[in-house]
N, C-alpha and C positions, 0 to 999 in steps of 0.2 A: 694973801690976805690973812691978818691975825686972827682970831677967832680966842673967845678970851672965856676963861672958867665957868663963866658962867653957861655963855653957849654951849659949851660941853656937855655939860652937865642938864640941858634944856635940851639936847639933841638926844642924849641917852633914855632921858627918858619919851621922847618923841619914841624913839624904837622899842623901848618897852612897852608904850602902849601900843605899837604897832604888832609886836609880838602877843599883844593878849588879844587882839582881836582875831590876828591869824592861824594862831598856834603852833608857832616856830621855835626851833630851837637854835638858840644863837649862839655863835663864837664871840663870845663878850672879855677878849683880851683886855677890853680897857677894865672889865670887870673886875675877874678873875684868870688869877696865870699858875699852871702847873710848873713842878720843875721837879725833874729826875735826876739822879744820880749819874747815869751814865744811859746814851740810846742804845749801846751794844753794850749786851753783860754775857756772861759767861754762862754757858748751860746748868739751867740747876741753882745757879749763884743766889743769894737775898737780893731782893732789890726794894729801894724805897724812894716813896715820893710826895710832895707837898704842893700842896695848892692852896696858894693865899688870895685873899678878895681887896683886891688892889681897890675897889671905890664900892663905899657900903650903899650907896646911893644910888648902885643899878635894881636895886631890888624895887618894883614899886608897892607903895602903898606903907611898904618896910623898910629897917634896918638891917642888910644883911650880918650874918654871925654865922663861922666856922662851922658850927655843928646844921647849921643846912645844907654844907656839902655831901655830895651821895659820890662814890668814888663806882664805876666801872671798867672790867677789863674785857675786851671785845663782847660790848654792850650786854654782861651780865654783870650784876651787881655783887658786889665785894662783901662781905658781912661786916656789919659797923666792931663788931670785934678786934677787926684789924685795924680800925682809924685809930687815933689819936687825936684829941683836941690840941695842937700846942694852945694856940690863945684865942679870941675870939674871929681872927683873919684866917688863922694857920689852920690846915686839916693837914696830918700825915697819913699815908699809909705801909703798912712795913708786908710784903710777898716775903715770905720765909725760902722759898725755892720758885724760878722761876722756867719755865721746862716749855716754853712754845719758841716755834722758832720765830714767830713776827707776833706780836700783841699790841693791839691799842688799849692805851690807859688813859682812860678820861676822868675829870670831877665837874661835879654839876650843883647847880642851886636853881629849884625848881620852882616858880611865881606864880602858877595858875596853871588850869587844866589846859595840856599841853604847849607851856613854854618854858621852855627851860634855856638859863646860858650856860655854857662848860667853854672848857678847855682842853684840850685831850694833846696825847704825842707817842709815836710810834716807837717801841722796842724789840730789839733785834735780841738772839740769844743765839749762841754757838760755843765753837771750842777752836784754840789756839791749832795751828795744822799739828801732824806730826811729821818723824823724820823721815826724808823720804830712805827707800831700801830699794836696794838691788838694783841700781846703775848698771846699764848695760848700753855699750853702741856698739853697735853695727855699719860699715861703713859697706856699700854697694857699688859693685863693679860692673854698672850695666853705662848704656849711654848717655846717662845722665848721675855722674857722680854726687853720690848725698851720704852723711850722716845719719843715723838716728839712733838715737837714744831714748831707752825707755826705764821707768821706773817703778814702782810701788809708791800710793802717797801715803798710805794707811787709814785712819778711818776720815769719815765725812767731818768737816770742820761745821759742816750746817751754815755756815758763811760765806760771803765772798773771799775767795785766797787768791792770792798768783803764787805760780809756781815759776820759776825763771832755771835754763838750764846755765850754767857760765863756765866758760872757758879761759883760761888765763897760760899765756905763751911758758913755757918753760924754758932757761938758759942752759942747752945742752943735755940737763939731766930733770929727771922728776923734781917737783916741788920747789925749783930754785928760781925764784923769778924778786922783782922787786919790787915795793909799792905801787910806785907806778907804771907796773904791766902792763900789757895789752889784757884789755877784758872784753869779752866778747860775748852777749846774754843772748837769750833764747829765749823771747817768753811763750810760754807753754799756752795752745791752744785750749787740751782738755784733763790738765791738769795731771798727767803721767804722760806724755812723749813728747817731744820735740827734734825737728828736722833740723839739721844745718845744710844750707846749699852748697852745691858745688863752689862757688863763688868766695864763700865762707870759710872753704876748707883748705889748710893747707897739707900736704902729704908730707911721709916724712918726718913731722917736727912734733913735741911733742905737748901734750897739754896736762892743765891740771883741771878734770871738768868735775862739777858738782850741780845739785840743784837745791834750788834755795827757794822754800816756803814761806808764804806773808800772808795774815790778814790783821783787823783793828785790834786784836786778842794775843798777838805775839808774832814771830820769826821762827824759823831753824833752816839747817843747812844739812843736805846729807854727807856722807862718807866722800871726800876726794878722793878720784881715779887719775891716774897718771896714766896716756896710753898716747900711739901714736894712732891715725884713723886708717895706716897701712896695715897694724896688730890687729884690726879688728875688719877685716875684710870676708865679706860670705859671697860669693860667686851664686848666677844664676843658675838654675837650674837646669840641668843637661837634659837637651832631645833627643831622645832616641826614635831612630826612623825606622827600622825592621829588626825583627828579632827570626832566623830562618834555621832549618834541622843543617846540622854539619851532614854530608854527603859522605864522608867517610866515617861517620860512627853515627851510631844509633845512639850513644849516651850522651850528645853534644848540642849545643847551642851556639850559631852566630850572632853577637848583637852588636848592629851597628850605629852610630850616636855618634853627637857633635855638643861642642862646647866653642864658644870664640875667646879662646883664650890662649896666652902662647909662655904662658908663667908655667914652675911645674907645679902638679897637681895631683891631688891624690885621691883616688874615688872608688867607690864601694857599691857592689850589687847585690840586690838581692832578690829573691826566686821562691816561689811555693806552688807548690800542683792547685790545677785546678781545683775550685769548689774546695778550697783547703784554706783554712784561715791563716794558720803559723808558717811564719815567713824563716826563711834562711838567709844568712847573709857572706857576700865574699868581696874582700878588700884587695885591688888591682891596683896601679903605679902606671899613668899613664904621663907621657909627654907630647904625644902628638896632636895636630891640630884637628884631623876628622879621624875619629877612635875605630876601632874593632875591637872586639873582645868575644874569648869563645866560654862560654860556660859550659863545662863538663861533670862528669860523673852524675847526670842525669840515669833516669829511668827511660826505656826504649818506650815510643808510640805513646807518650804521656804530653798534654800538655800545660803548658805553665805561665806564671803570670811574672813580668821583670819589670824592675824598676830599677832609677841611677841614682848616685847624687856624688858631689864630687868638694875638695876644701883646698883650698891654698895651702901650701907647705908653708908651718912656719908654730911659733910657739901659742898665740894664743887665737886662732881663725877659727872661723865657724863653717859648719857644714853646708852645705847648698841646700834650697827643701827638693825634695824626692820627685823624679821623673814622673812624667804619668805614665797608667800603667800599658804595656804592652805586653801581647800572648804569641808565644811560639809553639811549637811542635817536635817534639824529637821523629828523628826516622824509625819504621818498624823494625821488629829482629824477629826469628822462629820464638815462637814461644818455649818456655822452660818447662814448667809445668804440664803433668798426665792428667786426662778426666778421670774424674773419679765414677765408677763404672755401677751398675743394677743391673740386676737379671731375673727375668720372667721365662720359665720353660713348658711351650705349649705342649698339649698332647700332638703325640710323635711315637705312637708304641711302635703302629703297626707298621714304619714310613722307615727306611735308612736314612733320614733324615731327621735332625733335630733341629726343631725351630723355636727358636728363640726372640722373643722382645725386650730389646737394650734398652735400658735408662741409664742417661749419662749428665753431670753436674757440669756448669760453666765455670772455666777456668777462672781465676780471683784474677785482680785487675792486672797486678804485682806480677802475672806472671802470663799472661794475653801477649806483650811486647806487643802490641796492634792491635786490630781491629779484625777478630776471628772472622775468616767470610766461612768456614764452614766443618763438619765430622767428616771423618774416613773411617769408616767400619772393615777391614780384612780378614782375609781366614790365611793363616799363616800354619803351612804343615810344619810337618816335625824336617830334620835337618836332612836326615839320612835316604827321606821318599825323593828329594832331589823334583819335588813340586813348586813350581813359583808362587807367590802370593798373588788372590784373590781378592778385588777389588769387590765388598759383597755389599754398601751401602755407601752414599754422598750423598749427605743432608744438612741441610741448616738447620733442624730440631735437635731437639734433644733426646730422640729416642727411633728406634728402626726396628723394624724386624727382618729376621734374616734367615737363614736356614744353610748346616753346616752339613756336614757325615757325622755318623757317630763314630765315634772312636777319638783317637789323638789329633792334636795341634792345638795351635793357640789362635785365639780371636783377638784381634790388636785393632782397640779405641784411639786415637789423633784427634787434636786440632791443629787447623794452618791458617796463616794467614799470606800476605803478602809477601814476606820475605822466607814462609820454611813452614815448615809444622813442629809439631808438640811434639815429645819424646812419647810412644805408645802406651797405652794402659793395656797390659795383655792377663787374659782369662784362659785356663786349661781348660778344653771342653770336657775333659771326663770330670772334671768336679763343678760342673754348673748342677750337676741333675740335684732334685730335691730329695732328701732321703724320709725314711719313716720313722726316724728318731724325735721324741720328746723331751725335749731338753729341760726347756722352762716349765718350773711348776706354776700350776693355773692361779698364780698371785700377778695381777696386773691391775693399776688404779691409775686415773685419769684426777688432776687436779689443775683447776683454772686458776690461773696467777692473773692475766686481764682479761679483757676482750680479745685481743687479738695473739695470746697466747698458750700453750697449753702443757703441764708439768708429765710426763711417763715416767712412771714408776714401775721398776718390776723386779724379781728374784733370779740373785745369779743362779746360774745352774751349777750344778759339781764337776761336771766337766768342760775338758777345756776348751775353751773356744775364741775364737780370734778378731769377733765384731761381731754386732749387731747391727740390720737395718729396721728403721724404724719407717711403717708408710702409711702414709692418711690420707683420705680422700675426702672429699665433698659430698656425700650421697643425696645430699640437699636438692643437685641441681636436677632439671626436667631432663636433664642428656645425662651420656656415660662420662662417669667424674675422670677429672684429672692427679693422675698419684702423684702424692708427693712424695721423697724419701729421704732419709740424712742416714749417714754411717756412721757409728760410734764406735770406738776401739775397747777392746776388751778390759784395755788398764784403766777405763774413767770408771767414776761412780755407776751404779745402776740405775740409773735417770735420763733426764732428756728434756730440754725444754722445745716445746715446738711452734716458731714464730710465723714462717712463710705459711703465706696464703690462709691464714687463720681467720674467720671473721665470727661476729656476735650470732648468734640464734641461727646457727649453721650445724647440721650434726657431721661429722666425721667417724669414720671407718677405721682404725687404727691397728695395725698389726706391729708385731716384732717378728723377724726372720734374725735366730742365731747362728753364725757361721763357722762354718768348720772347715778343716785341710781338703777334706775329699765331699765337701757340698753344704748344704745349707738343711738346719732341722728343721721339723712343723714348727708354726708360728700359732703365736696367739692372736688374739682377738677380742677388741671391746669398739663399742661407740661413747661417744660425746658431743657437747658440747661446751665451749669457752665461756657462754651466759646465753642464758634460757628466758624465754621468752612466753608470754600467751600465746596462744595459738592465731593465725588471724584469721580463722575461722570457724565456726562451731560445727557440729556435726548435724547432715542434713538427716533427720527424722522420718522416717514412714513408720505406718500401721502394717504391721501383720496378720496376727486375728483377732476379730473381735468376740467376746461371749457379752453374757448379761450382767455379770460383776465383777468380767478380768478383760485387760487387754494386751496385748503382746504386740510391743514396738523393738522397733530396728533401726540401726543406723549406721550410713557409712561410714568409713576411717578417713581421717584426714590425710592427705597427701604429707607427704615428708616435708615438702618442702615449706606446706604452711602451717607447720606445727610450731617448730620455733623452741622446742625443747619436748623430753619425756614425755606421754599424757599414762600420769598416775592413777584418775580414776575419771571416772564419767559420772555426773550427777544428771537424774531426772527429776525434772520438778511436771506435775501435773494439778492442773484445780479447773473447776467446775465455777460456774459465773454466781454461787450462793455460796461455795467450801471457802476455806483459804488453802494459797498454796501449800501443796506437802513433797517432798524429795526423798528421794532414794539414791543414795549412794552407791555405787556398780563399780568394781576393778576394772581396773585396763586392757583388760582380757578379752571382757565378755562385750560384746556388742549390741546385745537383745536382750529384754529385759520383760518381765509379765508382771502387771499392775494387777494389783488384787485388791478387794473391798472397794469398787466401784456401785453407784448406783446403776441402775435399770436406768434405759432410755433417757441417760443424761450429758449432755455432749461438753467435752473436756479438752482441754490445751494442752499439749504437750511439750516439751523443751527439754534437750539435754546438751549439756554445760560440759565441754571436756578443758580440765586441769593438769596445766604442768608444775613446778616450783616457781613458777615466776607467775602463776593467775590462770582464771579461765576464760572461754569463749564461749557464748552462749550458741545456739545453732538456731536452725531456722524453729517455727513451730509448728505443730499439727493438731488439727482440728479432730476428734472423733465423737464419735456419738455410739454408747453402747445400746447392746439390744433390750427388745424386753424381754424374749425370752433367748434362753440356751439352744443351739443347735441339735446339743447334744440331746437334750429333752425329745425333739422333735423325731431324732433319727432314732432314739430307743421307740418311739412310739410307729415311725414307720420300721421299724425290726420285727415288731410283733407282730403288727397289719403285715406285712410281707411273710411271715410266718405261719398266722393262721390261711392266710391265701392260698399261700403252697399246702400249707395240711388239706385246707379244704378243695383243691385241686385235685391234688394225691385222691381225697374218698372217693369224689366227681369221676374220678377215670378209675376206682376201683368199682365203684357204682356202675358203669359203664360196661366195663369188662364182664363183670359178673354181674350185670342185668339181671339175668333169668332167676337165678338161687335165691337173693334178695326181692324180688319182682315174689317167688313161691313162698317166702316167708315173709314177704308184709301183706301180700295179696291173694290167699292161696285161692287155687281152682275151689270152683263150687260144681260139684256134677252136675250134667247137665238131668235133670228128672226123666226127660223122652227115654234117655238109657237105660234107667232106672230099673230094677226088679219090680217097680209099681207098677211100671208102665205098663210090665207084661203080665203082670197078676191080673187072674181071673177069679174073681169069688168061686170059695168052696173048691177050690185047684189045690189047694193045699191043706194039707191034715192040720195043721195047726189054726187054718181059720175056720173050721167046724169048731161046733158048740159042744164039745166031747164026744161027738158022735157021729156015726155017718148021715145023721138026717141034717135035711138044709138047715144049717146054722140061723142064729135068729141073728145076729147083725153082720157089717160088714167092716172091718177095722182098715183103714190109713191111716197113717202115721204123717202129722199138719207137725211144720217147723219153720220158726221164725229164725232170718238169718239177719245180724245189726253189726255194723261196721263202727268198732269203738276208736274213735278219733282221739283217745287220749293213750292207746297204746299204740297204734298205725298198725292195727292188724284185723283181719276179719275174725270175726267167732260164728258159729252158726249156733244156735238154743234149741237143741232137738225136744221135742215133748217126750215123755214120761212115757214109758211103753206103756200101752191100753193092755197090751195082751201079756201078764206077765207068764201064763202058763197056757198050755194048749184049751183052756177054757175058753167060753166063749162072754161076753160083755154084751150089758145092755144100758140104756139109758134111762135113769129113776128124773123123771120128771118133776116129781114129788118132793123133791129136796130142794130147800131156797140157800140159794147163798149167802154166808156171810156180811155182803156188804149191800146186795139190795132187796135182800128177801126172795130173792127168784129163783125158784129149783132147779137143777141140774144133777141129774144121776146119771150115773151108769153102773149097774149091777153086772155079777160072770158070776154065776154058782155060789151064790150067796154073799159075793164081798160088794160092795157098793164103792164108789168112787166117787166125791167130791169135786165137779171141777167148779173152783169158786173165783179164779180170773178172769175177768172180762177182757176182751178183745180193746187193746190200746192202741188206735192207728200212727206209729209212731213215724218219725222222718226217715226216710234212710233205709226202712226193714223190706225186706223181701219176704213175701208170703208163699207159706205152704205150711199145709194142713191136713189131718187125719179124718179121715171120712169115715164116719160108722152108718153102716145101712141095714134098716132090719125089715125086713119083710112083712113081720106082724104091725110094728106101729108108725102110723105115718104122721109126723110131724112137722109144724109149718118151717121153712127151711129160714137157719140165721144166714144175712148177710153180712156178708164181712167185702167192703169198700176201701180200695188203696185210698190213701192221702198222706200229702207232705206234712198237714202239720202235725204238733207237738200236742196240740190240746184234747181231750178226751172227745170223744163223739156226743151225740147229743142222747142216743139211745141205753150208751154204758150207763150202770147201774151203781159203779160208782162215786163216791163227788170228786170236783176239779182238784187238783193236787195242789199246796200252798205254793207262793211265788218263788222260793225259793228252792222246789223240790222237784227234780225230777220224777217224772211216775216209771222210769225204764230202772233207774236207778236205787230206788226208794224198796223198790222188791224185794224181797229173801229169797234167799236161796232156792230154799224150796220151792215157790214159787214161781221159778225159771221153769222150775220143769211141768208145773203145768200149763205153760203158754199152749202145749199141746192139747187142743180139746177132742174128744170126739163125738163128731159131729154123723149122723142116721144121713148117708147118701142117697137114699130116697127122697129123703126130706127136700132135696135140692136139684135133684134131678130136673125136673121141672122147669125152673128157670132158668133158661139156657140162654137167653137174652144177658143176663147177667154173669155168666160167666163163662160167657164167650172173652170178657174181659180177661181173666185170668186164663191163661193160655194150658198151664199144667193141670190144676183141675178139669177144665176144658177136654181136656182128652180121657181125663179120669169120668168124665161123665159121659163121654162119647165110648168109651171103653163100655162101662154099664149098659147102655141101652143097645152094644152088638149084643151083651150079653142077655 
């Protein structure tokens, strides 16, 4: 059916309004049409392109015109920079470089929200191949005959290429063939190899092959090879089925291997010790069809790893790939090599025997020939005793002890194995012993190169000497350590590095033993460590003693083993729950420590921190609480309570002792009166109690005395009165004279003198009475009483007033006055009253005395 311009143009815009309703973007070919220079350009290349509006009349509403077009390259817009107006249909764009490997390139003219028509078309970008390099075929002689050949293409074309290999017969000789040759292509799978089949190939003849590069961007061809596919034959790889020790030599290898091949051939082994990276190789000439081959000049009891690989004879054939690997074993042989021998010599003074403990080094691998099963320790006399050797130790360790005579032979160290033993290490016994020489001066330093090494340093000695052993232990461990030692010969430096058995925060023991012809000198001595460590654990803390402002803590030593390095110093930190913490710093030495400037009754934390060079550990802590008071205070105070105890013990039992003398001088006897010369006095019996004369005397004199126990010296006094009679006259009593203190007279006259007594009678506490009795004949006078009583206060009858409150009346006295306590009193006067002084017992009889008389 025709369909005529008009319709068209009535159809288009049918679909443009169809597109402004939907909001489509259309491929409006009839519209608008792009057109590019080329779909594949060249990487990088300029590229340009136009898009004309083939009918201005898709636009609705409008006239289309060029400069409505919008250009995009994978749907991001182009900067109108790049456009070009040619004329009102024409828009160009010019990409200065074009660098993606696929791009869509569209132009568009836009009518409404969301419809647009364009035109768009796809651009490829790449590079022409390059040439291929390094042609190589190989042709395989397994059961299925093939070619291949491989090549180098060079870099990524970014395109589609083919790569084709081609072959072209040759007339007898390289390169000589005609037009129209046999050509025989290859096209190449993955763009460097290609197969030829069996099928394909003819042997024999020869070719000219190359490969040949294509894509839409150019051609090339590589280098022509001229070869035959017999020149280029690599043979499979040989099996080898056992590799076994030769039975007549210990240095030998049988390896047995197959190849199916009956062409000659030439093939090559090669061998490396176990656990050994670097290979050796040996090239053999075989023709037969199931091979042997012995590989020699091996190491004995070593084993090894072999591989094959074998190549066609001929000028340009390639090698087979390498066997896989197989391990052998050579047979054992006695070992070569002596141990290298240590010596420890126990006490043995008082024993004809010297006992000795061996340390001996393992044989190096090179020189084992096997697998050591075990030492031989002997004692081997001297030639001429015609004694056999002594079999004194068989061990698989590395050390024995053993016990020899003193005197001459030799000790001979062996290893054996399967096939023999070791050539002996032998020792004089008279130069094992240890002498008293000091050789080395005390210069020895220890310096750590890693963790698990360690540098000895020390000064040669001046004399001469023929090696050194150097030995280290473990002291670290909870058991007895394992020595290590190494020997150094006297011509190396004076150093040592020391590897085996070495580990971090470990200490070691390290000596040097110098050796001499006839024994070995004193050694020196240090410890170490390779790298030092915190301790891993701090020091457990107690109290010691406590005062009032000090305390004195303790603490144990850390075990060696969780020290971990040096401890330099010990820090104590203490504080109180109101102080802040305060520390004391204490050397390595000291373990006990006394805090001073404490409070009273204030309870404190303790902690101490032990430091090595590498950090400290804190330990545990402790609680104390000081006192209030000092001990010390208390025990001076019981010193002198125990002192005055004992003093006063001591007088107590001197008190005791001498009772009596003490007892006479605090308490003396008072006579008794019954004994008295009063007792037995009888008036006028005596010439001195007459009145001067022989006629009856006019009074009677006794002598009255107060005796007072003074409690303020612990002693008794007695107060005699004032003699009445101071001459053989005789005394009377003046009534007539008033005292002093109450007006009431008291006399006593003797021959004209008169007497005064002007104390009254004070009944005091405490006083014992007696009293002077005057008795006269001529005057009879009413008699005073005098009444005991305990108390203090005046009677009611004395004459004179009560004493002030603060005054005693015993004490208030003069002197003088003491001595007239003595009255005398007319014993007639009282005679009488016997009822009253039946009380007083001594008067009593002084008045029963009276009326015998």
């Amino acid at each position: 059916m025709l369909i005529s311009a008009g319709s068209i143009t009535l159809l288009d815009c049918l679909v443009s309004l169809l597109s402004l309703l939907t909001g489509a973007v259309l491929e409006a070919n009839g519209c608008i049409h792009i057109l590019v220079s080329a779909n594949t350009v060249q990487w990088e290349s300029p590229l340009s392109a136009t898009c004309t509006i083939t009918n201005t009349s898709c636009v609705v509403g409008s006239i289309a015109h060029a400069s409505q077009v919008l250009w995009q390259l994978d749907k991001v817009d182009i900067p109108r920079t790049q456009c070009t107006i040619v004329n009102s249909t024409v828009s160009q764009i010019n990409i200065p470089a074009f660098n993606q490997t696929v791009g869509l390139l569209s132009c568009q003219i836009r009518q409404g929200p969301g419809v647009t028509l364009q035109d768009r078309v796809r651009i490829h970008a790449g590079l022409p191949p390059d040439k291929p390099r390094n042609l190589t075929c190989v042709t395989s002689l397994k059961k299925k005959l093939r070619m291949n050949c491989t090549w180098d293409p060079g870099r990524d074309p970014r395109i589609p290429t083919n790569y084709t290999l081609r072959r072209i017969k040759n007339l007898a000789k390289c390169h000589n063939h005609d037009m129209n040759a046999q050509r025989i292509d290859c096209l190449s799978q993955d763009s460097r190899s290609c197969t030829v089949p069996r099928d394909k190939l003819r042997l024999f003849s020869t070719y000219d092959i190359s490969v040949i590069a294509k894509n839409v961007l150019g051609s090339t061809e590589s280098e022509v090879r001229c070869l035959d596919a017999m020149d280029v034959v690599k043979l499979e790889r040989p099996v080898i089925r056992t590799v076994l020790a030769d039975p007549l030599s210990s240095h030998c290898l049988i390896i047995h291997w197959v190849l199916d091949i009956n062409l000659r051939i030439e093939c090559e082994l090669q061998y490396s010790e176990h656990h050994k990276p670097a290979w050796r190789q040996v090239k053999v000439t075989i023709t037969a069809m199931h091979r042997e081959q012995h590989l020699c000049q091996l190491s004995a009891a070593t084993e090894y790893r072999v591989q094959l690989r074998c190549i066609l004879l001929g000028k340009m054939r390639y090698w087979s790939d390498w066997s896989l690997e197989h391990t052998g074993r050579t047979s054992e042989s006695p070992p070569v090599g002596f141990p290298d021998v240590w010596w420890h010599i126990e006490d043995s003074a008082l024993d004809e025997n010297m006992y000795i403990r061996l340390f001996w080094k393992e044989l190096k691998d090179s020189e084992t020939n096997g697998k050591i099963r075990g030492y031989r320790v002997t004692h081997r006399p001297e030639p001429e005793t015609n004694h056999p050797e002594i079999t004194l130790c068989n061990t698989t360790s590395l050390s024995c002890r053993i016990s020899v005579p003193k005197g001459d032979g030799n000790i001979c160290v062996c290893a054996y194995n399967s096939a023999g033993k070791s050539p002996p290490a032998q020792l004089a016994v008279k130069a094992l012993h240890q002498t008293d020489i000091a050789l080395l001066p005390p210069s020895l330093s220890i310096i750590p190169i890693t963790e698990h090494s360690l540098q000895v340093n020390w000064t040669s000695p001046s004399t001469e000497v023929i090696g050194y052993v150097i030995e280290w232990c473990d002291i670290s461990t909870a058991f007895s350590c394992e020595i290590n030692w190494k020997k150094v010969s006297a011509d190396s430096s004076t150093s040592c590095i020391l590897q085996e058995n070495i580990k971090p925060m470990r200490r070691y023991s390290i000596s040097i033993y110098p050796l001499l012809w006839k024994g070995v000198a004193l050694p020196l001595f240090t410890e170490a460590y390779s790298k030092q460590g915190a301790p891993l654990i701090g020091p457990k803390v107690s109290g010691n003693r406590i005062w009032k402002s000090q305390a004195e803590v303790i603490w144990e030593e850390i075990p060696i083993n969780k020290r971990q390095g040096f401890i330099r110093n010990y820090t104590i930190f203490y504080s109180n729950k109101k102080g802040p913490v305060q520390y004391i710093v204490s050397n390595a030495l000291e373990r006990r420590y006394t805090l001073t400037g404490l409070l009273a009754a204030t309870d404190y934390v303790v902690q101490v921190m032990a430091t090595t060079d590498a950090g400290g550990t804190n330990g545990s802590a402790l609680n104390l609480t000081t006192k209030k008071s000092d001990d010390g205070n208390m025990l001076t105070v019981l010193a002198w309570l125990f002192a005055l105890l004992l003093l006063l013990s001591i007088l107590l039992l001197m008190c005791f002792l001498r009772r009596r003398m003490i007892t006479g001088h605090l308490w003396p006897k008072v006579p008794n009166p019954a004994n008295s010369t009063l007792a037995r006095w009888r008036p006028g019996s005596q010439p001195q109690d007459r009145n001067g004369s022989d006629e009856n005397p006019d009074c009677i004199v006794s002598s009255f005395t107060f005796l007072q126990k003074d409690t303020r010296q612990n002693a008794a006094s007695a107060v005699k009165s004032n003699q009445l009679i101071e001459n053989e006259k005789g005394v009377s009593i003046n009534s007539n004279r008033k005292s002093p203190n109450s007006g009431e007279t008291l006399h006593c006259s003797s021959a004209g003198h008169t007497r005064d007594v002007c104390t009254p009678y004070h009944n005091l506490s405490g006083l014992a009475q007696y009293a002077t009795v005057l008795h006269s004949k001529d005057q009879k006078v009413p008699p005073t009483l005098f009444l005991r009583s305990d108390s203090t206060q005046p009677l009611l009858h004395e004459l004179t007033p009560s004493p002030k409150p603060n005054e005693n009346p015993w004490f208030t006295m003069s002197a003088t006055n003491d001595s007239e306590l003595s009255q005398d009193i007319s014993l007639s006067d009282i005679v009488g009253e016997e009822e009253i002084w039946k009380t007083f017992p001594l008067l009593w009889g002084l008045v029963s005395e009276h009326k015998g008389d």
